[in-house]
Every structure is written in C-alpha cells, then in structure tokens.
KEVOBA-37044 format. One record per residue (C-alpha): residue number from 1; x, z, y. Coordinates in steps of 0.02 Angstrom, whole numbers. Layout:
N
+-----+--------+--------+--------+
|   i |      u |      w |      v |
+-----+--------+--------+--------+
| NUM |      X |      Z |      Y |
...
+-----+--------+--------+--------+
END
This chain:
459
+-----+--------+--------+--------+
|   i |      u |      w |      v |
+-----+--------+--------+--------+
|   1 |  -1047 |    267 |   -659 |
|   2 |  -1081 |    169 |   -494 |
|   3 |  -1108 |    306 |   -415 |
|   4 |   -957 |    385 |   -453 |
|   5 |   -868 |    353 |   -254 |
|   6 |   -693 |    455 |   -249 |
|   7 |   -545 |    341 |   -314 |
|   8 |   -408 |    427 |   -443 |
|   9 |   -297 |    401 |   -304 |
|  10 |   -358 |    515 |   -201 |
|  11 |   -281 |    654 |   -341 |
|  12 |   -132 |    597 |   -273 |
|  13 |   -175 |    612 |   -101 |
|  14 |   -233 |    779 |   -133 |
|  15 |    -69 |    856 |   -204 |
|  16 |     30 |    803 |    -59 |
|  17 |   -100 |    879 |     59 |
|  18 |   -150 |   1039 |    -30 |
|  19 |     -6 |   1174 |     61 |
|  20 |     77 |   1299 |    -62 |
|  21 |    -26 |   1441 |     26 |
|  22 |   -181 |   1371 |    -78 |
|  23 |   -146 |   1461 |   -249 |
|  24 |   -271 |   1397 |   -388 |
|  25 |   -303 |   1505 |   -532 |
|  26 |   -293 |   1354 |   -697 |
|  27 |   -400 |   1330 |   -831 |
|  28 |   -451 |   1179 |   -951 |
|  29 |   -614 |   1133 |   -896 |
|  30 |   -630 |    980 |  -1016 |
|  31 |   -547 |    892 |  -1144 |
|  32 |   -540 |    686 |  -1161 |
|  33 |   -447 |    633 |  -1336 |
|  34 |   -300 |    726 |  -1304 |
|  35 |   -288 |    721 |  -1116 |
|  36 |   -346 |    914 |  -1024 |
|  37 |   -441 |    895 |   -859 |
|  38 |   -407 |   1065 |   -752 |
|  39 |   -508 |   1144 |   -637 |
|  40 |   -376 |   1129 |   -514 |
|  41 |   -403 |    945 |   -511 |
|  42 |   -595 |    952 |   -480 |
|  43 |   -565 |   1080 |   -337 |
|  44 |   -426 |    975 |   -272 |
|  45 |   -510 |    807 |   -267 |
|  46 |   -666 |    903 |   -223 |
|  47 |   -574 |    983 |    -47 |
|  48 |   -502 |    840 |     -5 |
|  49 |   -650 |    726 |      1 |
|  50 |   -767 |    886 |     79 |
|  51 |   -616 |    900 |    231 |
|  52 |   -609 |    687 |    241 |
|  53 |   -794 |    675 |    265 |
|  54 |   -850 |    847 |    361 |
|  55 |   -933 |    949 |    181 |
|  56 |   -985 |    884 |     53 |
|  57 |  -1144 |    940 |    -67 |
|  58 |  -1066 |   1078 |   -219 |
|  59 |  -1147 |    956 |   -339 |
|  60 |  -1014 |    838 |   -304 |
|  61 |   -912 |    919 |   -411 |
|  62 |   -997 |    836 |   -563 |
|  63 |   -955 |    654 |   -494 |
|  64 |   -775 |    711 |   -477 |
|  65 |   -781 |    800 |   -642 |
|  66 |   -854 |    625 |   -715 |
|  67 |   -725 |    510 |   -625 |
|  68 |   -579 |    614 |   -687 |
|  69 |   -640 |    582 |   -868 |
|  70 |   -647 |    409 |   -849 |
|  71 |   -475 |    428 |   -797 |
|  72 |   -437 |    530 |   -949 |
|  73 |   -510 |    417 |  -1063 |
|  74 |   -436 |    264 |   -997 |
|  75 |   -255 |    355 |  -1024 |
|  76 |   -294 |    410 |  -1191 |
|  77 |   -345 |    231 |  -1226 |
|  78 |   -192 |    173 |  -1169 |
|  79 |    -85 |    290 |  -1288 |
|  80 |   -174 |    242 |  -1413 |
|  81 |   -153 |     47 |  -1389 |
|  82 |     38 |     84 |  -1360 |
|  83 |     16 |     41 |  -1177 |
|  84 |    190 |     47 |  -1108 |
|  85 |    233 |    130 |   -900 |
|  86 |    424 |    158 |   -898 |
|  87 |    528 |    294 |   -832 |
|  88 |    610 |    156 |   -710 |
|  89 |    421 |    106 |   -639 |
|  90 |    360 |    292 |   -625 |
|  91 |    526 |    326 |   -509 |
|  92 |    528 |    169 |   -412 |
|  93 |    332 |    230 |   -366 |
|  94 |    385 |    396 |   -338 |
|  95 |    519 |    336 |   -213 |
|  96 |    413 |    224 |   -105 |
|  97 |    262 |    347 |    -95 |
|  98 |    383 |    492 |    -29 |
|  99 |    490 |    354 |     87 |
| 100 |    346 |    322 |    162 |
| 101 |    289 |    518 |    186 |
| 102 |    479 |    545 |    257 |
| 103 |    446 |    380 |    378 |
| 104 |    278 |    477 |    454 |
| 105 |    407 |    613 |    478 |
| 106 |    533 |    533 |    566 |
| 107 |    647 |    534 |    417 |
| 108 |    649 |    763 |    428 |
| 109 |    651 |    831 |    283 |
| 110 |    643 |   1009 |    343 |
| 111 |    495 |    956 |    417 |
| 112 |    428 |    889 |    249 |
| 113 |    490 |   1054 |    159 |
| 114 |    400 |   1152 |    302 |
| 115 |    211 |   1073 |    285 |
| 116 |    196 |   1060 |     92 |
| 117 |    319 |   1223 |     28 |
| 118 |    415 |   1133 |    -71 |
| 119 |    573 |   1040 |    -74 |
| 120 |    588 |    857 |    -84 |
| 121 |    641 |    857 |   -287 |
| 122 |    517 |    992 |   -329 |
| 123 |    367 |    896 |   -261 |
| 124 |    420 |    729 |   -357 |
| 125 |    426 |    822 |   -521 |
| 126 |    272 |    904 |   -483 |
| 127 |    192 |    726 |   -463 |
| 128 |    303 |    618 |   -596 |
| 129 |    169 |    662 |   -760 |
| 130 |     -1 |    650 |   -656 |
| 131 |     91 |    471 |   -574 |
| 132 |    125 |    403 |   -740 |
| 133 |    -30 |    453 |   -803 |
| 134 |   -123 |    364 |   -659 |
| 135 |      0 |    200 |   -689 |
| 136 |    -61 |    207 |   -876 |
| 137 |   -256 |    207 |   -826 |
| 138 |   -230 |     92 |   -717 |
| 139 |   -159 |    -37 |   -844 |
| 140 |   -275 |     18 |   -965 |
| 141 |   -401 |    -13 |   -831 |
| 142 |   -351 |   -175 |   -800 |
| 143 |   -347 |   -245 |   -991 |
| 144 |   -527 |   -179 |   -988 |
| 145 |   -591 |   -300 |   -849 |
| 146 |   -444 |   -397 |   -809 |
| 147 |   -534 |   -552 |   -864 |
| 148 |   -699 |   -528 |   -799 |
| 149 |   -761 |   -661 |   -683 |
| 150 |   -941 |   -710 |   -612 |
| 151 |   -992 |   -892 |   -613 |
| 152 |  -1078 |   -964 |   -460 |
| 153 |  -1247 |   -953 |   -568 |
| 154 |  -1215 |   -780 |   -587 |
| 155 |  -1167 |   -767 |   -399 |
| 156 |  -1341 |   -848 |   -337 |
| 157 |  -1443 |   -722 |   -495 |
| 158 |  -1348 |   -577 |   -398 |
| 159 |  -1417 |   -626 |   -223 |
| 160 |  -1587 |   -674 |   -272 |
| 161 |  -1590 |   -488 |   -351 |
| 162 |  -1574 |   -419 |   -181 |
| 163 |  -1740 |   -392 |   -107 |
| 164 |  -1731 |   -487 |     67 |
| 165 |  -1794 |   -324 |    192 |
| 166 |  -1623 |   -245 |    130 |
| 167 |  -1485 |   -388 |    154 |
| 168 |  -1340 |   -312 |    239 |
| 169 |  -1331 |   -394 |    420 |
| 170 |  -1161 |   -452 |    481 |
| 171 |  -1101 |   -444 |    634 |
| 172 |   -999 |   -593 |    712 |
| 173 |   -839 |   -641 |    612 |
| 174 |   -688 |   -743 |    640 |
| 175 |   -539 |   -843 |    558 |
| 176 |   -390 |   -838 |    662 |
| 177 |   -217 |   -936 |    602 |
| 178 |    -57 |   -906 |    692 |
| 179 |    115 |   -963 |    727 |
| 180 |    233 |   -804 |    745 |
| 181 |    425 |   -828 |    823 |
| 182 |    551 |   -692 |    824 |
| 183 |    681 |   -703 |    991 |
| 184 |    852 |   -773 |    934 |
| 185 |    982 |   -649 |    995 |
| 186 |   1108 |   -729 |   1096 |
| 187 |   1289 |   -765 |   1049 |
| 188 |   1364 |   -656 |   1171 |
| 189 |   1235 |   -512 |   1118 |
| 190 |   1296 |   -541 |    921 |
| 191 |   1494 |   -558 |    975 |
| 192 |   1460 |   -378 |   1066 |
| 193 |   1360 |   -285 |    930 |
| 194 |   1480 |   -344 |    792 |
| 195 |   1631 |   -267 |    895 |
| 196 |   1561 |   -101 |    932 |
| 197 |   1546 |    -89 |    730 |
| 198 |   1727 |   -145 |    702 |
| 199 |   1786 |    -32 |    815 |
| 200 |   1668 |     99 |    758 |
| 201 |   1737 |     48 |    556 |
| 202 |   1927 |     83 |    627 |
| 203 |   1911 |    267 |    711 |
| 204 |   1822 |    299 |    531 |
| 205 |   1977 |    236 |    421 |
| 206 |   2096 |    340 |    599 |
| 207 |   2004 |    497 |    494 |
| 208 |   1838 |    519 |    596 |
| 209 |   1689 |    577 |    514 |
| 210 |   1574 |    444 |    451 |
| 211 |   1409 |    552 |    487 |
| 212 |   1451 |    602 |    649 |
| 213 |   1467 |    423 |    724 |
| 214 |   1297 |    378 |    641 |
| 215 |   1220 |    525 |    726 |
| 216 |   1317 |    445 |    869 |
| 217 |   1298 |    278 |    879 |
| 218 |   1178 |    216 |    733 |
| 219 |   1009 |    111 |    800 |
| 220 |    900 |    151 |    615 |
| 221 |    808 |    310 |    689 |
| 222 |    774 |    364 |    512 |
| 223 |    941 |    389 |    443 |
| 224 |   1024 |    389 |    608 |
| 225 |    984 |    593 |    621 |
| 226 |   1035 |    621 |    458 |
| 227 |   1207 |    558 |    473 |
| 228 |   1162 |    380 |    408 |
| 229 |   1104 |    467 |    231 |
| 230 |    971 |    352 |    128 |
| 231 |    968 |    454 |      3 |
| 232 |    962 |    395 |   -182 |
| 233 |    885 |    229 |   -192 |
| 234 |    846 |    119 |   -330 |
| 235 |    923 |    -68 |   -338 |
| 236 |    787 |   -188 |   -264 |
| 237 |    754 |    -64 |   -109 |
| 238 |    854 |   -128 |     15 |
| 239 |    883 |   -316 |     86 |
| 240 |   1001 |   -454 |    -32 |
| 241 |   1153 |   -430 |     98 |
| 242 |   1136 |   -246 |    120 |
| 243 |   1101 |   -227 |    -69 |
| 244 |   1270 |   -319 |   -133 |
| 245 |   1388 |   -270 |     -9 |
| 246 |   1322 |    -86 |    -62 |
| 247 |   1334 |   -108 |   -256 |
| 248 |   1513 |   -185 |   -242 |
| 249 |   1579 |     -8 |   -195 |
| 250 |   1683 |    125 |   -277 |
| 251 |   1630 |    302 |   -225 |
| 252 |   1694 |    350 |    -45 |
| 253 |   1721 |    173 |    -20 |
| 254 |   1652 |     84 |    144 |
| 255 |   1605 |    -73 |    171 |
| 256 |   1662 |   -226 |    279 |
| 257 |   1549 |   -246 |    442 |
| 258 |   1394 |   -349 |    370 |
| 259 |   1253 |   -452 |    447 |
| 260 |   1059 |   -445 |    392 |
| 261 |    898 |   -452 |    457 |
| 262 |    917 |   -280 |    548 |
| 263 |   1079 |   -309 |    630 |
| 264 |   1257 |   -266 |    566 |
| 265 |   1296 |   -126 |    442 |
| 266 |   1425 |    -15 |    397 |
| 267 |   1411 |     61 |    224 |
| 268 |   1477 |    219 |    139 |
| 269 |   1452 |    241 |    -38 |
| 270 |   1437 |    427 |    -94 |
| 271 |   1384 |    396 |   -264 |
| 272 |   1300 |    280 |   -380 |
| 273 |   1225 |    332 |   -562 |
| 274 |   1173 |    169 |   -665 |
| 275 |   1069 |     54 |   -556 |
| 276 |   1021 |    174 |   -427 |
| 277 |   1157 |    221 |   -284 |
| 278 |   1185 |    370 |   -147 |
| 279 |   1241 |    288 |     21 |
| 280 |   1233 |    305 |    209 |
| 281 |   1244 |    178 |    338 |
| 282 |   1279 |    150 |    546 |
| 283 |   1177 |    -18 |    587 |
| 284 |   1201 |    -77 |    778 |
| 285 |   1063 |   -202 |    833 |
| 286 |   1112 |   -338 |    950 |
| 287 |    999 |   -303 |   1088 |
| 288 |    885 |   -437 |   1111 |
| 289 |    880 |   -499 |   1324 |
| 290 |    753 |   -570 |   1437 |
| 291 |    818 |   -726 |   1430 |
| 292 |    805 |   -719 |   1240 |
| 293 |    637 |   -672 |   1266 |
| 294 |    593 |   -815 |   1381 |
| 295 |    672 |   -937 |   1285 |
| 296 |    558 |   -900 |   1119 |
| 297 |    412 |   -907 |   1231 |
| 298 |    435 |  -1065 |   1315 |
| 299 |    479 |  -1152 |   1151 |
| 300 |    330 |  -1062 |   1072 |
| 301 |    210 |  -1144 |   1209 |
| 302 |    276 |  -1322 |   1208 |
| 303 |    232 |  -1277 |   1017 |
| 304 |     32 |  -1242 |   1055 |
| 305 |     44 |  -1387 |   1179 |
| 306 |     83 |  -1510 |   1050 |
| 307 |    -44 |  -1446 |    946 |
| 308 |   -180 |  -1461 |   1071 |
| 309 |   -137 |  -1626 |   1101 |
| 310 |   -187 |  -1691 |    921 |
| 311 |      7 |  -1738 |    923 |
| 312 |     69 |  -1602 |    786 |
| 313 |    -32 |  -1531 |    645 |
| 314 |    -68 |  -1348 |    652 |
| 315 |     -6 |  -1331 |    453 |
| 316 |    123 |  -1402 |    467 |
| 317 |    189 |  -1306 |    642 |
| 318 |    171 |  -1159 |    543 |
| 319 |    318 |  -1233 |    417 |
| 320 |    423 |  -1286 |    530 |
| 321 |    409 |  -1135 |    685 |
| 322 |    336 |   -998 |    583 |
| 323 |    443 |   -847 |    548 |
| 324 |    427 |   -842 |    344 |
| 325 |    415 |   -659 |    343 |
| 326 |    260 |   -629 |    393 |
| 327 |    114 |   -632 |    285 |
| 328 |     26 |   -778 |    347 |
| 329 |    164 |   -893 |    330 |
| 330 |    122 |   -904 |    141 |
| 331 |    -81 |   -956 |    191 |
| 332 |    -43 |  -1105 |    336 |
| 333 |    -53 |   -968 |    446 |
| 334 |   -223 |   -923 |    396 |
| 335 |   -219 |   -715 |    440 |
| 336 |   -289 |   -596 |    287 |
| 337 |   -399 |   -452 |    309 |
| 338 |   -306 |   -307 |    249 |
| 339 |   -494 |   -220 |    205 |
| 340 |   -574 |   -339 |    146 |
| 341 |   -435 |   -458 |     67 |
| 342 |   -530 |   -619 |    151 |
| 343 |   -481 |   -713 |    275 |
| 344 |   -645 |   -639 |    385 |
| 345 |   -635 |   -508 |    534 |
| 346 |   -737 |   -429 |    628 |
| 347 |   -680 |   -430 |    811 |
| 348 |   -646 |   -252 |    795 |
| 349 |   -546 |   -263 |    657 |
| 350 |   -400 |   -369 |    764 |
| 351 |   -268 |   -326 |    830 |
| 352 |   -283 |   -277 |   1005 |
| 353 |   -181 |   -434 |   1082 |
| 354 |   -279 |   -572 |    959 |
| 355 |   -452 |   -474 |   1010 |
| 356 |   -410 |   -517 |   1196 |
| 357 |   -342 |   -680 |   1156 |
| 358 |   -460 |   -752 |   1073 |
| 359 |   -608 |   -667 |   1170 |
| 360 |   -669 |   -842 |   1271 |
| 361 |   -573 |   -942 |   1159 |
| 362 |   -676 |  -1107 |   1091 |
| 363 |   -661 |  -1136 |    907 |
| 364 |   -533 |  -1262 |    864 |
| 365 |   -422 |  -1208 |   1010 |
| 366 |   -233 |  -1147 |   1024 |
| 367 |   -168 |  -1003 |   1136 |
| 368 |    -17 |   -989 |   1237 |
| 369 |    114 |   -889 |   1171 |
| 370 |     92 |   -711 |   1156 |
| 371 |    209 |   -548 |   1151 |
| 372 |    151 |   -410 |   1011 |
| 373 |    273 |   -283 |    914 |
| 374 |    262 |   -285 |    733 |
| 375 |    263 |   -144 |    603 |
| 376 |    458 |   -125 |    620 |
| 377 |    453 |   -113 |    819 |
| 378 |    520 |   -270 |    848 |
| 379 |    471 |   -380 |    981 |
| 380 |    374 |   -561 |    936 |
| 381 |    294 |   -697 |    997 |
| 382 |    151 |   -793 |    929 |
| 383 |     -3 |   -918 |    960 |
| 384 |   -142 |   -913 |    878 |
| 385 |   -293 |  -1040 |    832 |
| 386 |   -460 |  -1001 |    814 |
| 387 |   -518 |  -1078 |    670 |
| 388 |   -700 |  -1009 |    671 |
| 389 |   -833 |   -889 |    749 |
| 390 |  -1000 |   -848 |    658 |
| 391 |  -1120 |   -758 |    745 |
| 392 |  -1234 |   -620 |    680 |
| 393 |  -1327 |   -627 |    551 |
| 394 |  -1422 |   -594 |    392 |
| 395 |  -1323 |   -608 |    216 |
| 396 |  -1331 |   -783 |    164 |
| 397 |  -1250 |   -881 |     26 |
| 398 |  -1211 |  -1018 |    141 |
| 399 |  -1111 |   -903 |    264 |
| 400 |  -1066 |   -766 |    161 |
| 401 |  -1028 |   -838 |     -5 |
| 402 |   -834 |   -735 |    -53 |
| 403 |   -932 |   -564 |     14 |
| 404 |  -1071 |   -589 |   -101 |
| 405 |   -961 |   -665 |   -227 |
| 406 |   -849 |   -508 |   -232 |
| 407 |  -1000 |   -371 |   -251 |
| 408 |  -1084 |   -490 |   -392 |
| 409 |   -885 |   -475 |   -479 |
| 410 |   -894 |   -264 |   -436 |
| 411 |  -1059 |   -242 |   -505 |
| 412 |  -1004 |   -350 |   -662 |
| 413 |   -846 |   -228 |   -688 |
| 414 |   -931 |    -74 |   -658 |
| 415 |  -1067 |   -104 |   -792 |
| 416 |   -930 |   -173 |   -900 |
| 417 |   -839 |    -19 |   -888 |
| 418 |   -976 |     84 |   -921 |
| 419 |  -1028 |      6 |  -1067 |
| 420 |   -831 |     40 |  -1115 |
| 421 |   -833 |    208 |  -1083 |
| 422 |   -989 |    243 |  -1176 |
| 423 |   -915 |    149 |  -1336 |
| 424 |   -749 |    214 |  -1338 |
| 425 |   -833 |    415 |  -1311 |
| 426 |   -924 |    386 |  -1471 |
| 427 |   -746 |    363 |  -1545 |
| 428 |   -662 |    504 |  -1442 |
| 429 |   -668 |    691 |  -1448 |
| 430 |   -748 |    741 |  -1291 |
| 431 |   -780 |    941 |  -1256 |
| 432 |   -828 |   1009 |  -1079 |
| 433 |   -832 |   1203 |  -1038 |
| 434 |   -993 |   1282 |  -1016 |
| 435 |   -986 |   1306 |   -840 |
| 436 |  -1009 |   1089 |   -816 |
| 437 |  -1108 |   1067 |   -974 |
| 438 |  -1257 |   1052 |   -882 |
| 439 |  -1194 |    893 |   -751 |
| 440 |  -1329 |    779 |   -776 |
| 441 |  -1208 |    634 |   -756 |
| 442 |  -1098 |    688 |   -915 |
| 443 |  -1252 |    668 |  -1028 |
| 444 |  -1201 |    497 |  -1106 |
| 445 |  -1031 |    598 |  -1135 |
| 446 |  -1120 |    746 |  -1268 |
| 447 |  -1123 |    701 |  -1447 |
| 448 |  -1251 |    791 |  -1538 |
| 449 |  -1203 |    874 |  -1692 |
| 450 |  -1301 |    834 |  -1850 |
| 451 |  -1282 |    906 |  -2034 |
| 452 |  -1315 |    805 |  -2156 |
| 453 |  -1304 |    859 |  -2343 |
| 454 |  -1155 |   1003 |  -2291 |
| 455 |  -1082 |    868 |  -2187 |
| 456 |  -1051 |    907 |  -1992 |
| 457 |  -1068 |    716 |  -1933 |
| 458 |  -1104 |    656 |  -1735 |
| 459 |  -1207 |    500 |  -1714 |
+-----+--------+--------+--------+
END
C-alpha cells in the first residue's frame, strides 16, 4: 500500500486533460462491493502520470489498478455506513474547479470548448458522479484515520528506526514573519471612480446596452470580455457587499453603484433559481497613484523602525498594520509553507522579493518596506522579519522535530489503512478480470474459494 504513489485526484486531473480525440474502448476491469473500476480509468491515470514524469514502467498499471480499489472500497464503505456528500457540495466543487480552469483561460470559453471538445455543461456532468464519488472516499477516508495521532514516544521509536547512513539531509531553512499594507486610494481617486459608474448606471437606464459598456469600460478582465457575465454562481461565491446587493434583485433589475474590496460595482441580475443566481457586472477600480504608493511605504518603514528599536512588538504590529486578508495575519505574521504546511522554507521555495530580502539579513532583524503584487495583481507593501536560519544538515529530532513528526503520523495512517482495507475485503465482494489477476500487489485482495461439505465458503 505505501507504495501505491498516484493520488485519486489525479483521476480528476486526468479527465480535464485527456482531449476528445483520445477515444477509449470501456470495459469493467474490476469490481469493489458494488462500485466498477474501468479500464478507461487505469489508462487515464496511467497517461497522465507516464506524460507528468517522462514514461513510466507498463507495470505501473497494477499500482494504479490497486489505488483505484482502495478508492472503490472506501466509497462502497461509505454507502454502506450512510455517509452523506450532497448535491449542493458536489456543485459548489464543480464550480470552483472549472472557475479556476476558465481563470487560466482568461475567462474564454471558446477557448475551453476548443482544448477539451466539449462544452462547459457537458464536461461538468461528465465529472459530477466520479466528483461525488471522490468527495465520499474522501470522508470515508477521513473517519478511517481521522483520529490517528503519534505520541512523541512514538515520534523518537520512528527516528531511531531509521538507520543513520540514510537520514535525509536538509538543506538551510528559514522562518520569515511579515507585515503586509495595501495603498489607501485617495479621496479624489474614489470621488472619480464612483462617478464614471453613475454616469455609466444612467446611459444604461437612457436604453444602452448593459454588456456593451462592460466590454467598454469594466476593469475585471475576466468578465469584462464577456459582457460582465459571471455566469451561474452559487450564494457564498462572491464578497458580503457584492453578494447582498446581488440577491436583493428582481430579474433584469440593476443595482445601485456599490463599494467592496475590488472597487465599485454595477450589477444586472439575469436570473436567479433558489440560492444560486445568473448576473453580470461593470466594476471600475479607483486607480491607485504614486503618492498613494509612497505614502503606504513611508508609514510601512516608520513601522519596521519602531520594531527595530525594541519600541513596538513585532506581534502585535502585525494586529494593528497588518492587512487581515492575507494568510499570515491569522499566525502573528508567521508565513506557511504551502508544500509542506510548516512554517519552514527552503530559500528556494520564497518568493522572489523575500529571497532577496532576506539574503544578508541577520536573524532577529526587520526589513524596510517592500513592493510585491499578490495573487489578484494588486500592488502591496510589506516588511518582513527573519525569525530564523538553520543551516544544513543531517535529520535531527532537535532541528527537525514537525518533519519527522509528520512522516512518523504518514507511516501510522498508511499501515492503518492497510490493515482497513485488508479487513473490510474479507467482508466485500472483490472480482478482477483475468487480464490483472496476476498483479502481484492485488494478492491480499483474492479470496480463495473453499468447499466445504457442498458449501462454497471463502476464508
């Protein structure tokens, strides 16, 4: 079972990158309980992972194979147990996973329609059942080993099993915390922006068409093109403001000129069926100036300077300066690794402007403010402290203790988990076509058949 290394999710992966050209002749290769595994799965999974890593050995197959019957069993489980994924859940998935495939595309849907042969609708109904069945193992997955946890006994029995010429080395690490300010727009900036959208509001209700001024005029590059469309969105997708001034309409109604975190908005609603609604939108940003700029950053460094002089607590900066948004804000400031989910990265792991920053920084010390762009495009400022620097070395308990710590918990799950798997087959009906029969992995899955006074029995 540990050696099983392709995730379910790459099945998901897989359908969005496997073009319509690639036509699959189906059959039921095995059979979990009452859950089918088809070859087109295996050969999916199995292309995907062969193009990600440059080939891949044909034996492969009967990992994949294996790891899809894990999967199988874990939903069958679930049905069983009455394990509950809603329509609502499997939709609001479906929604984010294909927002963000429209965002890599700029928000085209031709373009989507063009690369996988299908239309937007016919793709998410070709993924709904094989989603839900995914959300189902996962849950099951997590009841399994949702309570496992290692004690630091069995934290120091893990390490002292590893024989000392093959400790993993390390290379050096840091903690970095951080202080991040967004540029207040000026009133001036705000009086103009709000204007343009009034005015832009009043040639709409003079009988101008709603679409063509957001191709116009609207700053959200991803609807903009479409005419402002978002498309049918669930409630809880867009920001508080946006969301009730957009639930409070009638059908062709639009909106008063509204203020959020993006800038002001002008909404259309086209429809709205139960909690999910059909709108379109013009946002204008209020552009943000150099002497906005300059203003963040001097406040930002008389910030760090006050920190450096022992006369304001880096903590407790972060509360009062900090832009609550970002992730950090929520940890003192304390940045997570998004691959590791510690607090430790390697340098190359930083982004670009903290690698430089911090490159002849001493431990303990503050930067000046910086300039970055964050995920949305938006320009920032931040300083950042380095709170430590190790240097490179051999695993150690005393340096390395939450790595260590989260292998001992892996390697506690995955023999958990098998020993789950291998209880709950003896209890399952488990039949694999001739052609996989002989997988050397899937022999804890074969029940032999014994008869036993005219009975057919399996031990």
């Amino acid at each position: 079972m540990k050696k099983l290394i392709l995730s379910f999710a790459l099945f998901v992966v897989a359908f969005c990158s496997v073009q319509a050209q690639r036509v699959l002749i189906d059959k039921v290769i095995a059979k979990v309980g009452g859950e089918l595994v088809l070859l087109s799965e295996v050969e999916e999974q199995f292309s995907y992972a062969s193009e990600q890593r440059g080939g891949l050995d044909p034996e492969m197959r009967c990992q994949i194979l294996e790891q899809i019957m894990v999967q199988k069993l874990l939903v069958n489980q679930a049905k069983l147990d009455s394990v509950e994924v809603g329509d609502e859940e499997v939709a609001t998935q479906l929604d984010a996973r294909f927002e963000r495939i429209l965002q890599m595309m700029g928000g085209d849907t031709k373009q989507f329609e063009d690369f996988y042969g299908q239309t937007i609708p016919e793709a998410r109904e070709g993924m709904r059942a094989e989603l839900k069945n995914q959300l189902l193992s996962d849950r099951m997955r997590s009841q399994v080993m949702g309570s496992i946890v290692v004690t630091p006994s069995e934290v120091k029995e893990f390490f002292a099993r590893i024989p000392v010429d093959t400790l993993p080395y390390f290379n050096s690490e840091v903690e970095v915390r951080e202080i991040v300010m967004k540029p207040e727009v000026n009133p001036e900036e705000e009086m103009r922006a709000k204007n343009q959208l009034e005015e832009i509001k009043q040639r709409i209700e003079a009988g101008e068409d709603f679409a063509e001024l957001a191709i116009t005029y609207s700053d959200d590059p991803g609807s903009g093109r479409n005419g402002g469309d978002l498309g049918m969105t669930k409630r809880g997708s867009f920001v508080p403001e946006f969301e009730a001034a957009a639930y409070s309409l009638e059908n062709g109604g639009i909106s008063e000129v509204i203020r959020s975190e993006f800038g002001y908005h002008l909404i259309q609603l086209i429809e709205r069926r139960g909690n999910s609604i059909h709108a379109r939108h013009i946002l204008i940003k209020p552009e943000i100036t150099y002497a906005d700029m300059d203003r963040t950053k001097a406040k930002l460094d008389s910030v760090a300077a006050a920190i450096n002089a022992d006369s304001l607590p880096f903590e407790y900066a972060v509360k009062l300066y900090s832009n609550d948004k970002v992730q950090s804000f929520n940890n003192a400031g304390l940045l997570t690794n998004p691959k590791t989910g510690n607090t430790f990265f390697e340098i190359g792991d930083l982004e670009t402007d903290i690698f430089f920053t911090i490159d002849t920084m001493e431990v303990g010390n503050v930067s000046e403010a910086i300039q970055f762009t964050d995920q949305r495009g938006e320009d920032m400022f931040r300083v950042v402290l380095l709170q430590s620097r190790t240097k490179p070395h051999k695993a150690s308990l005393e340096q390395d203790y939450s790595k260590i710590q989260m292998a001992a918990i892996n390697e506690k799950k995955g023999l958990y988990l098998s020993s789950w798997v291998k209880d709950k087959v003896g209890s399952t009906f488990v039949d694999v076509v001739s052609n996989y029969d002989t997988c050397p992995n899937l022999d804890h899955w074969k029940k032999e058949v014994v008869v036993n006074e005219g009975k057919i029995t399996t031990p």
